[in-house]
Every structure is written in C-alpha cells, then in structure tokens.
C-alpha positions, 0 to 999 in steps of 0.5 A: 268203798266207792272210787270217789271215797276219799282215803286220806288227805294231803296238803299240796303247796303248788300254785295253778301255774305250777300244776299246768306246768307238772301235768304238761311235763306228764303229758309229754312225758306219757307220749314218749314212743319208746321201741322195744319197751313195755308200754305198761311204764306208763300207767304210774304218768296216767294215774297222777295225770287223772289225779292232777286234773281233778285237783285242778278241777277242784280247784277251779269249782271251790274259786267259782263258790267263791265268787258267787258267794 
C-alpha cells in the first residue's frame, strides 16, 4: 500500500480557525526544550503537525474548485 492510500475516514468538526489555532499549540508544543528528557516524546506532535496540514491543505484546494466552478 502506498503512503498516501487512505486507510479510513473521519468526520472532523473543526472550523479553519480552529485547526490554525491546535497546529499553533502543536508547534509551540514541539519546541519546547526539555533538559535530560528523550526528544523522542515528540514524534506523536510531529506526525499530527504533518496531518493537520494536509487537512488544511485539502482543505484550502476543495474551496479554490469551488470558486472556479
């Protein structure tokens, strides 16, 4: 199966404005420094950072078929 397949669906009930708000939180989240502690905690912030922004990009494409059609 290739990366971009998708595996399932999911209804997200968030507004644009909301999901700038959660990946600014994640963003500030992930570049917390925190001494002594395994940087690996951060993976989980990462990978739902890479996901938001596709939603969003999505997002932003199905809006710009809209207005052209």
């Amino acid at each position: 199966m290739k990366k971009q397949d998708l595996i399932g669906r999911a209804i997200i009930k968030f507004s644009e404005a909301e999901i700038d708000l959660l990946l600014t939180s994640l963003y500030n989240t992930e570049k917390i420094n925190i001494p002594r502690i395994n940087p690996k905690w951060k993976k989980p912030f990462s990978k739902l950072i890479r996901d938001l922004i596709f939603i969003k990009e999505s997002i932003e494409k199905e809006k710009e078929k809209e207005t052209i059609s």
